[in-house]
ChimeraX commands (.cxc) that place a marker at each C-alpha (Angstrom):
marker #1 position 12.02,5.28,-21.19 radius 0.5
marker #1 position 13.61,8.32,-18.67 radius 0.5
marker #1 position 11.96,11.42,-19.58 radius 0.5
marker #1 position 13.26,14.42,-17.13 radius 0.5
marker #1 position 12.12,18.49,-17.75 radius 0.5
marker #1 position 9.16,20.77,-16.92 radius 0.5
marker #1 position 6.27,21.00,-16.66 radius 0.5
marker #1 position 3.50,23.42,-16.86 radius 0.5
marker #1 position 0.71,23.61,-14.12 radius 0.5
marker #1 position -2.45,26.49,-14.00 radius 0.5
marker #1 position -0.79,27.01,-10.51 radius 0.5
marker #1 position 2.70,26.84,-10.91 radius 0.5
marker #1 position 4.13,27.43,-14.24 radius 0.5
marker #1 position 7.28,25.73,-14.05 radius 0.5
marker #1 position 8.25,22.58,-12.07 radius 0.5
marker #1 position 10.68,19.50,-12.21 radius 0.5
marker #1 position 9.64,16.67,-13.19 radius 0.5
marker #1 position 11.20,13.28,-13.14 radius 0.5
marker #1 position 10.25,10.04,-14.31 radius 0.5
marker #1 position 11.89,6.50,-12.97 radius 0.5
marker #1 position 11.72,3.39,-13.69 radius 0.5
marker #1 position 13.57,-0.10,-13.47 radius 0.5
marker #1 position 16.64,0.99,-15.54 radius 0.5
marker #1 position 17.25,4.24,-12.41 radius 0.5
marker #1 position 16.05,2.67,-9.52 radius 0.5
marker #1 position 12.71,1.20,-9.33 radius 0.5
marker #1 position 12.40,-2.74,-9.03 radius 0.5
marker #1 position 9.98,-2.84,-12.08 radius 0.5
marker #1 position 9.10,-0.34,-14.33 radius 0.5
marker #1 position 5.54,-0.80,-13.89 radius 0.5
marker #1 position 4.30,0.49,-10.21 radius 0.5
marker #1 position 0.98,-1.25,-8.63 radius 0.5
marker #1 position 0.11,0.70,-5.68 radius 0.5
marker #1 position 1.66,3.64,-3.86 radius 0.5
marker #1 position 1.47,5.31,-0.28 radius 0.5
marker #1 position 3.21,8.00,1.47 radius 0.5
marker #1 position 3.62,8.50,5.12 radius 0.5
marker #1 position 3.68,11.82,7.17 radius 0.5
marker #1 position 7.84,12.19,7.08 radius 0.5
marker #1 position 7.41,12.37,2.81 radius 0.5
marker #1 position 9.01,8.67,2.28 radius 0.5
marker #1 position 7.22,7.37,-0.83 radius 0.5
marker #1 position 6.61,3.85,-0.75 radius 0.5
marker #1 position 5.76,2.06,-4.03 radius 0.5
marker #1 position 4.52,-1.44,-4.97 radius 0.5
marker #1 position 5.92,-2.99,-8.08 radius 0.5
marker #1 position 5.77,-6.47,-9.58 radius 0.5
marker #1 position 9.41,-7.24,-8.14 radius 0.5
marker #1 position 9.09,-5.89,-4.45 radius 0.5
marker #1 position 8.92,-2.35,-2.61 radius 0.5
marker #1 position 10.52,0.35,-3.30 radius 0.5
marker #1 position 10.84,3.89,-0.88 radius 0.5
marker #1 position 12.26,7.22,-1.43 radius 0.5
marker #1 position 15.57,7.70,0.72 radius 0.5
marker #1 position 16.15,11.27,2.24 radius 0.5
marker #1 position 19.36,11.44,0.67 radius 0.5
marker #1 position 18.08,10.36,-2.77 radius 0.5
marker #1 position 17.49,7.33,-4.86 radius 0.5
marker #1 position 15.57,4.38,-3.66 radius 0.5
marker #1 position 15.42,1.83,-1.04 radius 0.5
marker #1 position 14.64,-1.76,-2.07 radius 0.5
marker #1 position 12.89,-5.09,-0.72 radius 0.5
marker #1 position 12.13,-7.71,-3.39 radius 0.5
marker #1 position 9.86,-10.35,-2.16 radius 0.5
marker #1 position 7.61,-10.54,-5.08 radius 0.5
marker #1 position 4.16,-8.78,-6.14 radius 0.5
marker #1 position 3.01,-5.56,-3.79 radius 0.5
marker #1 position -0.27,-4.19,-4.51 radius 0.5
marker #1 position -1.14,-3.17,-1.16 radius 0.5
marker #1 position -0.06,-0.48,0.59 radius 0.5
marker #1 position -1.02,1.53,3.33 radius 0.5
marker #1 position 0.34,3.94,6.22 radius 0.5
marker #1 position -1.38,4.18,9.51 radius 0.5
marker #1 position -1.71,7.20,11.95 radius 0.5
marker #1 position 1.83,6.35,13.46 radius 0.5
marker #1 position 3.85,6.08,10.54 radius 0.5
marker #1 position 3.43,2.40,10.32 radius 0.5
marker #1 position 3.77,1.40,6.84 radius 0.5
marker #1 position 1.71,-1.92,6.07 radius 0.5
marker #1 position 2.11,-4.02,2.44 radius 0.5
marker #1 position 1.59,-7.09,1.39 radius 0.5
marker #1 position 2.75,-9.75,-1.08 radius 0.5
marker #1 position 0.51,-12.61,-1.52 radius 0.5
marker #1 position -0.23,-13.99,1.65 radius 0.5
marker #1 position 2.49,-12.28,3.86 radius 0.5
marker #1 position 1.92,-9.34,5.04 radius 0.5
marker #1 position 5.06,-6.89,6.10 radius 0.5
marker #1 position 5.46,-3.76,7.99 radius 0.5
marker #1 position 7.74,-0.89,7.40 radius 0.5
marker #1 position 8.58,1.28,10.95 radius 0.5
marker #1 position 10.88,3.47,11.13 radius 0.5
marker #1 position 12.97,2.43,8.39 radius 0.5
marker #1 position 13.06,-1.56,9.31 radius 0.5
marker #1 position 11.15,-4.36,7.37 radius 0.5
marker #1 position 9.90,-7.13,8.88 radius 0.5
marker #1 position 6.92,-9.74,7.98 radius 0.5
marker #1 position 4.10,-9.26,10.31 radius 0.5
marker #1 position 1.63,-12.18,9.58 radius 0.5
marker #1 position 0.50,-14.36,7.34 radius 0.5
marker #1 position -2.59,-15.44,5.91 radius 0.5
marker #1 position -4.92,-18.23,4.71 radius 0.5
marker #1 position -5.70,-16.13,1.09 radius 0.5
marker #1 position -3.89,-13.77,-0.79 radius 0.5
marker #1 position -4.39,-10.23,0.76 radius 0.5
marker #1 position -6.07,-7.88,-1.50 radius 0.5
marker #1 position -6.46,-4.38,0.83 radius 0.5
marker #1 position -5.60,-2.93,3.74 radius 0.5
marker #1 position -6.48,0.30,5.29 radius 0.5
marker #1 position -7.04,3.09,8.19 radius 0.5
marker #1 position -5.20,5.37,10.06 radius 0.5
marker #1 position -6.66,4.64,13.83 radius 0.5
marker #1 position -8.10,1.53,13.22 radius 0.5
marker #1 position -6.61,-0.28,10.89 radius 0.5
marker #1 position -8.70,-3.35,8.50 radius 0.5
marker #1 position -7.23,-6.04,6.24 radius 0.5
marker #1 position -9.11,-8.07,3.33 radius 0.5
marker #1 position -8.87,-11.12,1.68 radius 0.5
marker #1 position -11.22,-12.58,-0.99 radius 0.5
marker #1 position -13.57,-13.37,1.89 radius 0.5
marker #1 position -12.84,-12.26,4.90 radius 0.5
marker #1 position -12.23,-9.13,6.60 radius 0.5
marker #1 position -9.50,-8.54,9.23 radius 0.5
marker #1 position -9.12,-5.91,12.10 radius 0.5
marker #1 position -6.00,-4.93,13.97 radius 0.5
marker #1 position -6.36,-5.67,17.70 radius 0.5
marker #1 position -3.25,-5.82,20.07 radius 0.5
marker #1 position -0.38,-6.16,17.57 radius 0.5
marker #1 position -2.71,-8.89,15.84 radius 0.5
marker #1 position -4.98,-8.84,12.57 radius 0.5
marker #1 position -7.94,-11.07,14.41 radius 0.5
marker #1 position -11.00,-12.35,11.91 radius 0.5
marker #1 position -13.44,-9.70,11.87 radius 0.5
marker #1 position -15.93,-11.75,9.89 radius 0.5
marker #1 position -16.77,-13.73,6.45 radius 0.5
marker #1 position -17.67,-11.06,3.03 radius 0.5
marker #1 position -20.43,-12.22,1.22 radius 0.5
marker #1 position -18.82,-11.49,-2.06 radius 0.5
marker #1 position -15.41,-12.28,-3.33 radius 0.5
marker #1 position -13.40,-8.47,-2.40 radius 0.5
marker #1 position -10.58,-6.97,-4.61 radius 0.5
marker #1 position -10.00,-3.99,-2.45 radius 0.5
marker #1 position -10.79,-2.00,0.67 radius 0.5
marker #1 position -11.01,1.77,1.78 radius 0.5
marker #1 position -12.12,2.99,5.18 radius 0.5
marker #1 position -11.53,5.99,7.53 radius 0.5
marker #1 position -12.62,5.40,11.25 radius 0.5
marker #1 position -16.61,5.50,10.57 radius 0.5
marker #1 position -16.64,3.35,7.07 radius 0.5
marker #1 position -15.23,0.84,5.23 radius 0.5
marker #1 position -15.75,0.07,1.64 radius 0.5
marker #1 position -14.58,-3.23,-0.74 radius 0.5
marker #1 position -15.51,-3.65,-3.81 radius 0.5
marker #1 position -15.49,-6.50,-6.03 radius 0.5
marker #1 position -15.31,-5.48,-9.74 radius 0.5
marker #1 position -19.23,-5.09,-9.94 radius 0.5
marker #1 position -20.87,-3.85,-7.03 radius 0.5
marker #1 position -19.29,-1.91,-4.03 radius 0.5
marker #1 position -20.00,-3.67,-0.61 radius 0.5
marker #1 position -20.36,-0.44,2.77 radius 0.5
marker #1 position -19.74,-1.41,5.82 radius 0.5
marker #1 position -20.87,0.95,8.89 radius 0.5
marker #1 position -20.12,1.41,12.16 radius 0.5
marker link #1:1,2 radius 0.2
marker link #1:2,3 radius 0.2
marker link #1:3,4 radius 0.2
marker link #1:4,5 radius 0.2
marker link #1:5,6 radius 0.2
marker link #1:6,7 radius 0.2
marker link #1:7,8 radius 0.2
marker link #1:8,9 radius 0.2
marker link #1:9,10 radius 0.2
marker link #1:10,11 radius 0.2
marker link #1:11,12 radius 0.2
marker link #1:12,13 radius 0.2
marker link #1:13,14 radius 0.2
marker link #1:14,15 radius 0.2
marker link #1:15,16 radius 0.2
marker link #1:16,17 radius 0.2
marker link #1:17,18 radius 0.2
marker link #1:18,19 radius 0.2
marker link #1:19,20 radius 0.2
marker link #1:20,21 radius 0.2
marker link #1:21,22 radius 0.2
marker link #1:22,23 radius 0.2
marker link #1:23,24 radius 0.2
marker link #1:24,25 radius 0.2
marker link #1:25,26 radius 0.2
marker link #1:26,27 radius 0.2
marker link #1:27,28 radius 0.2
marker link #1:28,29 radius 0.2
marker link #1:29,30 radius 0.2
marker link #1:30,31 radius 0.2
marker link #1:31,32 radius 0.2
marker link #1:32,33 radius 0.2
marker link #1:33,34 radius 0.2
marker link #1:34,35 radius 0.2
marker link #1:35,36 radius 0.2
marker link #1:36,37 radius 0.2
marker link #1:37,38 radius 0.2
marker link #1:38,39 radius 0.2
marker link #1:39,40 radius 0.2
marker link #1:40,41 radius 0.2
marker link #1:41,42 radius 0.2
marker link #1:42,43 radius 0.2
marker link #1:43,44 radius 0.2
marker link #1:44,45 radius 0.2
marker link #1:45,46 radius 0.2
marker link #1:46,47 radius 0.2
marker link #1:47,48 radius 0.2
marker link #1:48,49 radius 0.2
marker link #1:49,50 radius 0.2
marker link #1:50,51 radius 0.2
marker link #1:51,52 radius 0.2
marker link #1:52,53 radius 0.2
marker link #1:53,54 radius 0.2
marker link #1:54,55 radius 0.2
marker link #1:55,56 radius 0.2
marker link #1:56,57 radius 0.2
marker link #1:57,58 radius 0.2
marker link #1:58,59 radius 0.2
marker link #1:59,60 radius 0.2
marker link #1:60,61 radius 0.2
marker link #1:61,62 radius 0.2
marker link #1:62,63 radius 0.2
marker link #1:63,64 radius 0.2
marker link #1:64,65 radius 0.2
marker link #1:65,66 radius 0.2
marker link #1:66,67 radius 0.2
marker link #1:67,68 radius 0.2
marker link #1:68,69 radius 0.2
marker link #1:69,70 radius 0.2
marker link #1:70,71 radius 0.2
marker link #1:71,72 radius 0.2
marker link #1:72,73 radius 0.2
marker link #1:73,74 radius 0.2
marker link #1:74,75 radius 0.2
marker link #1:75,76 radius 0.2
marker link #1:76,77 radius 0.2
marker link #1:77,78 radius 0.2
marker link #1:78,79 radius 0.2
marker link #1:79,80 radius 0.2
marker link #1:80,81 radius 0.2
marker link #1:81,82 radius 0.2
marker link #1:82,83 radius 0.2
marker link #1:83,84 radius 0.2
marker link #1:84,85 radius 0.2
marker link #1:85,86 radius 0.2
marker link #1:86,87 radius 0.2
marker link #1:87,88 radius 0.2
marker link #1:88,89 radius 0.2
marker link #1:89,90 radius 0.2
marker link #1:90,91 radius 0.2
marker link #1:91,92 radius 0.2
marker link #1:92,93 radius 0.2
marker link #1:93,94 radius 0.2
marker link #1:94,95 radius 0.2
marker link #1:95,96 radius 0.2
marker link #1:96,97 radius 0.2
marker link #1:97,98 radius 0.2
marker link #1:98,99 radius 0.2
marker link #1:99,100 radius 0.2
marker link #1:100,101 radius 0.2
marker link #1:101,102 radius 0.2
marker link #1:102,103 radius 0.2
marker link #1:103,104 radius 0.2
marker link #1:104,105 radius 0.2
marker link #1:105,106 radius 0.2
marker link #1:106,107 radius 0.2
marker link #1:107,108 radius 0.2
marker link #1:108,109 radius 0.2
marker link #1:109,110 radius 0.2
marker link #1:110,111 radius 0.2
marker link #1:111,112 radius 0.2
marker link #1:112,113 radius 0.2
marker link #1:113,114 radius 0.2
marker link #1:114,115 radius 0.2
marker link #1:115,116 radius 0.2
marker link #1:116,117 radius 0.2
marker link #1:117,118 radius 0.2
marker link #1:118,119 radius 0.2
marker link #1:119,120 radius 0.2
marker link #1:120,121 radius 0.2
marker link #1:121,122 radius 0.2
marker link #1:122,123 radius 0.2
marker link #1:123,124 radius 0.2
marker link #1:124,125 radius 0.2
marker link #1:125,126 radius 0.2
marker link #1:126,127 radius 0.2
marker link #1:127,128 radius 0.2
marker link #1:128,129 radius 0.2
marker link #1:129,130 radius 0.2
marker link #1:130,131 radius 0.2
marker link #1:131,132 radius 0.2
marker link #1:132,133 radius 0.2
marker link #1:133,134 radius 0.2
marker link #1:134,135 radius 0.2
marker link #1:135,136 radius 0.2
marker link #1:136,137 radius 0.2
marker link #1:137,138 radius 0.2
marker link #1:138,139 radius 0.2
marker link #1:139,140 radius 0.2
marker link #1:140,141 radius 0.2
marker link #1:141,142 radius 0.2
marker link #1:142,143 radius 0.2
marker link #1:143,144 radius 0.2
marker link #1:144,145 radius 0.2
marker link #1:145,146 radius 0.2
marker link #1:146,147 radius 0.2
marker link #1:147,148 radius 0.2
marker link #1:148,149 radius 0.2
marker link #1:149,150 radius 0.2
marker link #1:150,151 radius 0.2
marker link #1:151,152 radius 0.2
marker link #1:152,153 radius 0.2
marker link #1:153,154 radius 0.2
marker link #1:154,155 radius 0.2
marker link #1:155,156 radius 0.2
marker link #1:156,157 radius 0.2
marker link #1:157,158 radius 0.2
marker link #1:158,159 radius 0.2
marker link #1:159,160 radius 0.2
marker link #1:160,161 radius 0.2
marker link #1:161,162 radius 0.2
view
């Protein structure tokens, strides 16, 4: 359903709002994951593919199945993944980066940037994601800044330091 009008915030009274979906532009109505990177291009992970925000309006598309990864590093580098493939997003072009053995279920960082599958965790050295080493439980996701990095697993949240 589109639904367009205002809205009313304690800050700011009265601002636009806009909802989309697959019938005005989006590749699936329901989004999975979303990121943003410092030049305000949206990027969002459906069901269907990616979609971005285009400077002159509307949306870009690249359907190549499930995205529920996303993440932008310190350089604009936009990083998402569909199953096993991971793709990257600079400066407007797609291309797939690298694949892997398991289906990739996080990524993350801005200097230093980590991957995750099920059971193993990833780092980015020289243009490569090299094994970092084995997870002792199954992981479903992954947040880190340059000191930390955090998975979780539906039941217990697994910290990594250092």
């Amino acid at each position: 359903m589109e639904r367009k009008g205002n809205y009313s915030s304690h800050k700011y009274p009265q601002r636009f709002c806009e909802y989309f979906n697959s019938s005005n532009g989006l590749l699936d109505s329901k989004a999975l994951c979303l990121a943003a990177d410092s030049k305000k291009t949206v990027y969002i992970g459906t069901e269907s593919g990616l979609n971005f925000t285009k400077p002159e309006g509307g949306f870009g598309v690249f359907a190549c199945g499930r995205v529920s990864v996303i993440s932008v590093d310190s350089k604009d580098t936009v990083y998402f993944a569909s199953g096993k493939t991971l793709f990257t997003c600079v400066n407007g072009e797609i291309s797939e980066f690298q694949r892997f053995e398991e289906e990739i279920v996080g990524i993350d960082g801005k200097n230093t940037v980590f991957l995750i599958t099920a059971s193993a965790l990833y780092k980015l050295e020289n243009g490569k994601f090299v094994y970092h080493f084995e997870t002792d439980l199954p992981a479903f996701g992954l947040a880190c800044n340059d000191e930390r990095l955090v998975s979780f697993n539906g039941r217990c949240l697994t910290i990594f330091a250092g």
